[in-house]
PDB file with SEQRES, HELIX, SHEET and CRYST1 records, atoms N, CA, C and O in Angstrom:
SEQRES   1 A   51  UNK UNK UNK UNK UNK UNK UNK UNK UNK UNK UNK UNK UNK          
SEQRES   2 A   51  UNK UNK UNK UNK UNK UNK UNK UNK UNK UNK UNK UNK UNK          
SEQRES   3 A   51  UNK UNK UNK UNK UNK UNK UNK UNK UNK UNK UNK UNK UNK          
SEQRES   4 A   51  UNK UNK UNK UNK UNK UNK UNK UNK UNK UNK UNK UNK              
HELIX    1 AA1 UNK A   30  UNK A   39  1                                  10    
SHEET    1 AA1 3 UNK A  25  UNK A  27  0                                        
SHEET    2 AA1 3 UNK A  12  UNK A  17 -1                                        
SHEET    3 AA1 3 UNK A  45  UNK A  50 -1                                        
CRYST1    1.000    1.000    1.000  90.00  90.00  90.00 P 1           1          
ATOM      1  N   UNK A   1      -9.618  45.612 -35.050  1.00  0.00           N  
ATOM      2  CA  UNK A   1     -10.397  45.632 -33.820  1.00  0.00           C  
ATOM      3  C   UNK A   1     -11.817  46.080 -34.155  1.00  0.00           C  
ATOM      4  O   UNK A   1     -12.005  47.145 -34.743  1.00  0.00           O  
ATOM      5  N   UNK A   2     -12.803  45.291 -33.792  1.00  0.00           N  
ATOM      6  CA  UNK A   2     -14.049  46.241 -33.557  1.00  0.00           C  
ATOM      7  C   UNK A   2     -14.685  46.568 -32.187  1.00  0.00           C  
ATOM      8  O   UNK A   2     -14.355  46.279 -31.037  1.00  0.00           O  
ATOM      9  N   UNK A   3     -15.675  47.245 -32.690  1.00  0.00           N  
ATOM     10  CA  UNK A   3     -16.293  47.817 -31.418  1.00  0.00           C  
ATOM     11  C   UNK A   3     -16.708  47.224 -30.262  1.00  0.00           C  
ATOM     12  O   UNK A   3     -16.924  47.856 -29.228  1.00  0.00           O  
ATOM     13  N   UNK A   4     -16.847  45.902 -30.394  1.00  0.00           N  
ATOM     14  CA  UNK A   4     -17.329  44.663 -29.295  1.00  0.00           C  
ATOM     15  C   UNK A   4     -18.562  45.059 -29.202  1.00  0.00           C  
ATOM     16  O   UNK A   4     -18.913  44.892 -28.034  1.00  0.00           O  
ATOM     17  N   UNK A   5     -19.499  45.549 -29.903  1.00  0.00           N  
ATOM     18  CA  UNK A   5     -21.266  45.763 -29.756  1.00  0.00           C  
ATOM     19  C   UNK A   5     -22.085  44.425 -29.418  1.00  0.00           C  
ATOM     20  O   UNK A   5     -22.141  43.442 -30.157  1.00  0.00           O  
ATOM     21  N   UNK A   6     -22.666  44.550 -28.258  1.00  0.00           N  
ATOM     22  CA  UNK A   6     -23.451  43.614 -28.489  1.00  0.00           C  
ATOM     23  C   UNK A   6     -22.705  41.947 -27.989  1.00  0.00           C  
ATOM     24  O   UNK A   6     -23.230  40.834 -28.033  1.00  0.00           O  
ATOM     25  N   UNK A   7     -21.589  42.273 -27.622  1.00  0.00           N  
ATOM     26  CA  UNK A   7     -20.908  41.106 -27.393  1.00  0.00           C  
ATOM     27  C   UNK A   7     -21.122  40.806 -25.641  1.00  0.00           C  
ATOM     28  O   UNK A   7     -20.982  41.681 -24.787  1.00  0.00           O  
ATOM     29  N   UNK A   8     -21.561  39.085 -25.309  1.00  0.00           N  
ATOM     30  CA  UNK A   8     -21.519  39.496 -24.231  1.00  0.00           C  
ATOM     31  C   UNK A   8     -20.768  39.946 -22.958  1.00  0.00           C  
ATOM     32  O   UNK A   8     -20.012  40.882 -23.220  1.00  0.00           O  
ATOM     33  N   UNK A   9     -20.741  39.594 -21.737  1.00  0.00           N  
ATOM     34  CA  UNK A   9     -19.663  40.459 -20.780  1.00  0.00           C  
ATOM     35  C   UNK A   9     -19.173  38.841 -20.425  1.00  0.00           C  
ATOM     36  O   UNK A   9     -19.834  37.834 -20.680  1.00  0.00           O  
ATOM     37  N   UNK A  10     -18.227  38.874 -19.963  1.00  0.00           N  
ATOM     38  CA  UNK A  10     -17.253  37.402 -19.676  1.00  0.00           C  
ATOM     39  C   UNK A  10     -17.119  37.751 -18.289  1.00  0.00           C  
ATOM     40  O   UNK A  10     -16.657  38.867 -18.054  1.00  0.00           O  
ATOM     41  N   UNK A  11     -17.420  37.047 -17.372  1.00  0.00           N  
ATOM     42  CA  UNK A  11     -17.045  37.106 -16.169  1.00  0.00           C  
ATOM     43  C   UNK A  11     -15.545  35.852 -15.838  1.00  0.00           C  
ATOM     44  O   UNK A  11     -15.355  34.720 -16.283  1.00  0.00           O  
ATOM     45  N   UNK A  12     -14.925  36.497 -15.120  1.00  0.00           N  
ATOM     46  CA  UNK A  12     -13.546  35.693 -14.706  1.00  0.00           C  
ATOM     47  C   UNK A  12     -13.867  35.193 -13.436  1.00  0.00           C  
ATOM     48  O   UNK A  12     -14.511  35.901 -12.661  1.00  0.00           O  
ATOM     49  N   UNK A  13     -13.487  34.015 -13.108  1.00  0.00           N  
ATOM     50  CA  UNK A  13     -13.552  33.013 -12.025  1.00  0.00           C  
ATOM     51  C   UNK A  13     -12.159  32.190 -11.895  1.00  0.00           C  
ATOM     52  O   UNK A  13     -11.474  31.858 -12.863  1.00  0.00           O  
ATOM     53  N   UNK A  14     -11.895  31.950 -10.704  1.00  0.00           N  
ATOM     54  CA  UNK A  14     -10.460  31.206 -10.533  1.00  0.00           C  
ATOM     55  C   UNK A  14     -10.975  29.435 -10.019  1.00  0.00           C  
ATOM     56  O   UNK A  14     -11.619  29.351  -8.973  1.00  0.00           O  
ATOM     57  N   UNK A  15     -10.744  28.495 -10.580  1.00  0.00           N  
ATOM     58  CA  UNK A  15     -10.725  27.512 -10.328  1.00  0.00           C  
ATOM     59  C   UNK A  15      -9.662  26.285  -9.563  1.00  0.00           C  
ATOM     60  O   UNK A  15      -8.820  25.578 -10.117  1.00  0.00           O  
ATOM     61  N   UNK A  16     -10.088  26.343  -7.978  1.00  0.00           N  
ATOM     62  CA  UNK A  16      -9.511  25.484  -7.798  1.00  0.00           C  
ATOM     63  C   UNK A  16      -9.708  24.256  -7.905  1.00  0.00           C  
ATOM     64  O   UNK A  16     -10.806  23.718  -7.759  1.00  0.00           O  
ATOM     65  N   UNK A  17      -8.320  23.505  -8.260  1.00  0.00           N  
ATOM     66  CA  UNK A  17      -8.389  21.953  -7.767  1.00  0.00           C  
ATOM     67  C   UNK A  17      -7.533  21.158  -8.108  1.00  0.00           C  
ATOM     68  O   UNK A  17      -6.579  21.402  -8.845  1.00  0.00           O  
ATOM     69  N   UNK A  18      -7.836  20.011  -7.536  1.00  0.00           N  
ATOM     70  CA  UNK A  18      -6.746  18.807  -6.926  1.00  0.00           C  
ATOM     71  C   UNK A  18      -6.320  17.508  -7.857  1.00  0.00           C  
ATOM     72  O   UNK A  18      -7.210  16.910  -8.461  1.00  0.00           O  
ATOM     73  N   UNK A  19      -5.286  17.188  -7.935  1.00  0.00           N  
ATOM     74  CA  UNK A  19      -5.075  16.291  -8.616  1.00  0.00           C  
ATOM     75  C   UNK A  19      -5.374  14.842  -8.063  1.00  0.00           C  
ATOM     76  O   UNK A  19      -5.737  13.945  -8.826  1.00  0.00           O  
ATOM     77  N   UNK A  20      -5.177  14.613  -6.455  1.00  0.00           N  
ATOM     78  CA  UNK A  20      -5.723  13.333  -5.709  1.00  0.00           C  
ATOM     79  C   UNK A  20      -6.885  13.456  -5.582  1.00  0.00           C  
ATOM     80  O   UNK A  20      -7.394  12.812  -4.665  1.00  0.00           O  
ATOM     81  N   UNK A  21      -7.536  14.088  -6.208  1.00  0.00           N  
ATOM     82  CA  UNK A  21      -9.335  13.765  -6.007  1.00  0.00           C  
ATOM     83  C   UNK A  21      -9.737  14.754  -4.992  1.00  0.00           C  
ATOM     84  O   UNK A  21     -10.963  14.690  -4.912  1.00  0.00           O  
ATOM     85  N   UNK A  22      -9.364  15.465  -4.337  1.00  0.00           N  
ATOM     86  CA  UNK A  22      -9.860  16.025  -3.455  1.00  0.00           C  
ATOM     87  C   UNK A  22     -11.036  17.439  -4.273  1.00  0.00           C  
ATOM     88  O   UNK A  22     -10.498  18.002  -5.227  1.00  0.00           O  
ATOM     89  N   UNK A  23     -11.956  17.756  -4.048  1.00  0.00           N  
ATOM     90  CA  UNK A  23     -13.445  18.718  -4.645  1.00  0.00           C  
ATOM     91  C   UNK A  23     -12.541  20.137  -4.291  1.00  0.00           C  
ATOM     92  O   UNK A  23     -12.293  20.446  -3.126  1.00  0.00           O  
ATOM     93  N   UNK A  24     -12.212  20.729  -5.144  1.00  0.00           N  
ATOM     94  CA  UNK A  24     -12.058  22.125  -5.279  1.00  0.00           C  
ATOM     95  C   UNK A  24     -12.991  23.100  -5.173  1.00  0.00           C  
ATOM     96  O   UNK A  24     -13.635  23.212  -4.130  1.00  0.00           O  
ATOM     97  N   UNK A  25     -13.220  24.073  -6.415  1.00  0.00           N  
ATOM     98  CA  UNK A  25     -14.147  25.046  -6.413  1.00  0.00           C  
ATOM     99  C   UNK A  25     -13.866  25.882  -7.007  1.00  0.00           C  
ATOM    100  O   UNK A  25     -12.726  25.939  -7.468  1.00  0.00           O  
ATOM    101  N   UNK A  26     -15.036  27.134  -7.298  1.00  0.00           N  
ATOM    102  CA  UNK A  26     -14.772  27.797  -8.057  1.00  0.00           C  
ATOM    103  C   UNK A  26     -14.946  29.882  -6.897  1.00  0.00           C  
ATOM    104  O   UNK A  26     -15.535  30.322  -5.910  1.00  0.00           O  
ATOM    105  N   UNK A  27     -14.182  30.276  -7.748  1.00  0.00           N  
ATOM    106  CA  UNK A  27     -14.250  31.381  -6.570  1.00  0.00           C  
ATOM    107  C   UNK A  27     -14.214  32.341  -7.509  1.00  0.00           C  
ATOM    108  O   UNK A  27     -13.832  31.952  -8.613  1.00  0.00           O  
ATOM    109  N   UNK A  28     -14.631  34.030  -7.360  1.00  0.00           N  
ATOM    110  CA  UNK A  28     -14.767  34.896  -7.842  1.00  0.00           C  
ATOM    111  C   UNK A  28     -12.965  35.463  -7.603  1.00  0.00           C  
ATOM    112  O   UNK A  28     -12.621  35.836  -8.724  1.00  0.00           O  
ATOM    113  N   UNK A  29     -11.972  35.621  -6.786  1.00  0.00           N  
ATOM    114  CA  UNK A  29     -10.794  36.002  -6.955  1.00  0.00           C  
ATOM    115  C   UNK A  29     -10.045  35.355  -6.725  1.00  0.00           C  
ATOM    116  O   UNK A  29     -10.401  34.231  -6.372  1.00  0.00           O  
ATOM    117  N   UNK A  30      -8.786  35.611  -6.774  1.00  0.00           N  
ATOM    118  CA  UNK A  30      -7.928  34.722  -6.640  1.00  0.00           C  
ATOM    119  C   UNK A  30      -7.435  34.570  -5.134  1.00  0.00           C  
ATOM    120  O   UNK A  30      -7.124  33.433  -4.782  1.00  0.00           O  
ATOM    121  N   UNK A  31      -7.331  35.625  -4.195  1.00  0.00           N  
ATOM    122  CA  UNK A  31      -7.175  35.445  -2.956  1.00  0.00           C  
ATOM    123  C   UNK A  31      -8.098  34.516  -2.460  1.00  0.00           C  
ATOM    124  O   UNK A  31      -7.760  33.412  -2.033  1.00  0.00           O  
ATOM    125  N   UNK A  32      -9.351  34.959  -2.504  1.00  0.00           N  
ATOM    126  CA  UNK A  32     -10.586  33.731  -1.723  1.00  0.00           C  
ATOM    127  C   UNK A  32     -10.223  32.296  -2.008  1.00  0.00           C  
ATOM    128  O   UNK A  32     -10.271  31.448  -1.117  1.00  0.00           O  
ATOM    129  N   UNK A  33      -9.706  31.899  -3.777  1.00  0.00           N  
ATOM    130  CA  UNK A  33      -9.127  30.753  -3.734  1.00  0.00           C  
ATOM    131  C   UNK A  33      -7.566  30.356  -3.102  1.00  0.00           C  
ATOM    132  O   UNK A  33      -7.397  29.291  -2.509  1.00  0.00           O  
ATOM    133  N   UNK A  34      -6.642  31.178  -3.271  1.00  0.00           N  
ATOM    134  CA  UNK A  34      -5.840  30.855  -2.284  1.00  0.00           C  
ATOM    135  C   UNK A  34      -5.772  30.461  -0.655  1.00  0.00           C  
ATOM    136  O   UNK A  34      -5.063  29.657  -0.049  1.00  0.00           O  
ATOM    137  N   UNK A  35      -6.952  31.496  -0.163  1.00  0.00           N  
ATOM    138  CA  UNK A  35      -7.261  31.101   1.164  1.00  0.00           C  
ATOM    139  C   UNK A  35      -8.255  29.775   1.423  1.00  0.00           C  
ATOM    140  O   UNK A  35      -8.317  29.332   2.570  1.00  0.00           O  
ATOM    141  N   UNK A  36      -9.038  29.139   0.346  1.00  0.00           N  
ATOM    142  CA  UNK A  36      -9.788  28.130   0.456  1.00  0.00           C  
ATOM    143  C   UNK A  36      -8.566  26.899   0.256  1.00  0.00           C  
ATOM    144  O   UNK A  36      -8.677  25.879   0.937  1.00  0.00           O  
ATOM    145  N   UNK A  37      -7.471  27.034  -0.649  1.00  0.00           N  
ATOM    146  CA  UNK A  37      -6.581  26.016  -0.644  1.00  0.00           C  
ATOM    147  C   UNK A  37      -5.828  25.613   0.308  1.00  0.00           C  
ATOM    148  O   UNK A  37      -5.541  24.429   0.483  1.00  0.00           O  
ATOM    149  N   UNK A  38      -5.304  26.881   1.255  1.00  0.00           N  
ATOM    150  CA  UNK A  38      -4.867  26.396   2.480  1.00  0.00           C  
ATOM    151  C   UNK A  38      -5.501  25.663   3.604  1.00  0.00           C  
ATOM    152  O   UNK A  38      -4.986  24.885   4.407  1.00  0.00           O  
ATOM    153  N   UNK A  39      -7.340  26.280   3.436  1.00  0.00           N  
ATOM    154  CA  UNK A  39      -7.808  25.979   4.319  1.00  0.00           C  
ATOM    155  C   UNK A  39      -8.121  24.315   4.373  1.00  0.00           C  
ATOM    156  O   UNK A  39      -8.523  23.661   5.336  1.00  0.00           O  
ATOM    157  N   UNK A  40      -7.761  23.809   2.848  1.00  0.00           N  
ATOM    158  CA  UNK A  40      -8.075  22.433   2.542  1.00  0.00           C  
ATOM    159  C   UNK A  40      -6.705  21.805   2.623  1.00  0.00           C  
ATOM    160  O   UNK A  40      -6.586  20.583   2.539  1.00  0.00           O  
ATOM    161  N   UNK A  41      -5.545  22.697   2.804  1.00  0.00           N  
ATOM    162  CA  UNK A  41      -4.506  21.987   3.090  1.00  0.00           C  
ATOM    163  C   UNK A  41      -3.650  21.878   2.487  1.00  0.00           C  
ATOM    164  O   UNK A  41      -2.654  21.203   2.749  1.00  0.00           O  
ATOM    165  N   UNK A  42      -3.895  22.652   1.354  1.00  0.00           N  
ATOM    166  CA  UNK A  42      -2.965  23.077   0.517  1.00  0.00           C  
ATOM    167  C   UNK A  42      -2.521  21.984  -0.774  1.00  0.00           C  
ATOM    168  O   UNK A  42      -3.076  20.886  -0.796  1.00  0.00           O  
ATOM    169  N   UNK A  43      -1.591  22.306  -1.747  1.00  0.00           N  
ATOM    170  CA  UNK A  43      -1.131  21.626  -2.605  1.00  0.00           C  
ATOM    171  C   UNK A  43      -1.897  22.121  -4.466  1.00  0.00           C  
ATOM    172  O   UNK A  43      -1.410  21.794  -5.548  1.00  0.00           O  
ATOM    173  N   UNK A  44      -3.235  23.003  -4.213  1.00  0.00           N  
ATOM    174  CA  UNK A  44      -4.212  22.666  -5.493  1.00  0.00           C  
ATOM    175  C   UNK A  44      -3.546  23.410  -6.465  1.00  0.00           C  
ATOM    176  O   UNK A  44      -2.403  23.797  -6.219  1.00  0.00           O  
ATOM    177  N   UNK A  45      -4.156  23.712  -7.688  1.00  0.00           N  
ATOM    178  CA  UNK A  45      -3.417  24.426  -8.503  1.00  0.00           C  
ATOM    179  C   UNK A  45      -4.903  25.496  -8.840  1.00  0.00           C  
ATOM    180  O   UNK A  45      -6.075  25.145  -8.979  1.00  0.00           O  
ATOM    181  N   UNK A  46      -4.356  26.731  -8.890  1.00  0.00           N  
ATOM    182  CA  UNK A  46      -5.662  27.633  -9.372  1.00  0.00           C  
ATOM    183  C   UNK A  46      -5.651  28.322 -10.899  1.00  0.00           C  
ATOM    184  O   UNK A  46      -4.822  29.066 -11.424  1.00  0.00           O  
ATOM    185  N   UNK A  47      -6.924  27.763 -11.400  1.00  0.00           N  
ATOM    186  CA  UNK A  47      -7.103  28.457 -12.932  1.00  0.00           C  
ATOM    187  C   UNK A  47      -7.543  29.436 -12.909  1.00  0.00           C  
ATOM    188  O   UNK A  47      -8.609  29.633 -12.325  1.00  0.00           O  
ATOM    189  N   UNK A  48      -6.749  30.573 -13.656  1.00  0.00           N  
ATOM    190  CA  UNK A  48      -8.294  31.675 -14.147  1.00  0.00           C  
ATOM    191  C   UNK A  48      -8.983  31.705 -15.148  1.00  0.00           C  
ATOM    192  O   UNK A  48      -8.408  32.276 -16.074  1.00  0.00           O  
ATOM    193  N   UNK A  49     -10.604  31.109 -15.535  1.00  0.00           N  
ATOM    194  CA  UNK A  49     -11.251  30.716 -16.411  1.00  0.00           C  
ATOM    195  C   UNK A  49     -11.897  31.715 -16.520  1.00  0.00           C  
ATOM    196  O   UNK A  49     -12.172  32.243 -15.442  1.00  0.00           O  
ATOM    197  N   UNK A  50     -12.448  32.453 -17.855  1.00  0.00           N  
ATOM    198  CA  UNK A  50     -13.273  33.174 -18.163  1.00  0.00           C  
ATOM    199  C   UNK A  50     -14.435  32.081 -18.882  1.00  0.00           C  
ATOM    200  O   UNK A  50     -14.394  31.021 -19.508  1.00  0.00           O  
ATOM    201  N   UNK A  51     -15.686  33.225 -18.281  1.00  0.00           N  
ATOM    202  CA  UNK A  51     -17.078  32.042 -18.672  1.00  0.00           C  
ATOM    203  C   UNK A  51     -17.907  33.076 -18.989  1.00  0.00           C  
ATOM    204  O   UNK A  51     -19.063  32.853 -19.351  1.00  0.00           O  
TER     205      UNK A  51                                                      
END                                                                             
């Protein structure tokens, strides 16, 4: 292990989206994306991507 000096900070984001084409998004937690999937009607699948 080292010290991680200098390394930068990774922010985590949850990515939704759809396999029929429908525009997902990207959201800072995972609740906000759960509640944006229902609000689209549900079905998406959510990633958690670090960037």
């Amino acid at each position: 292990m080292g010290c991680n000096c200098g390394s930068k900070r990774r922010s985590t984001v949850f990515v939704l989206s759809y396999e029929d084409g429908r525009t997902g998004g990207e959201y800072t937690s995972k609740t906000a994306a759960e509640i944006a999937d229902v609000q689209k009607g549900g079905g998406g699948t959510i990633r958690q991507v670090q960037k």
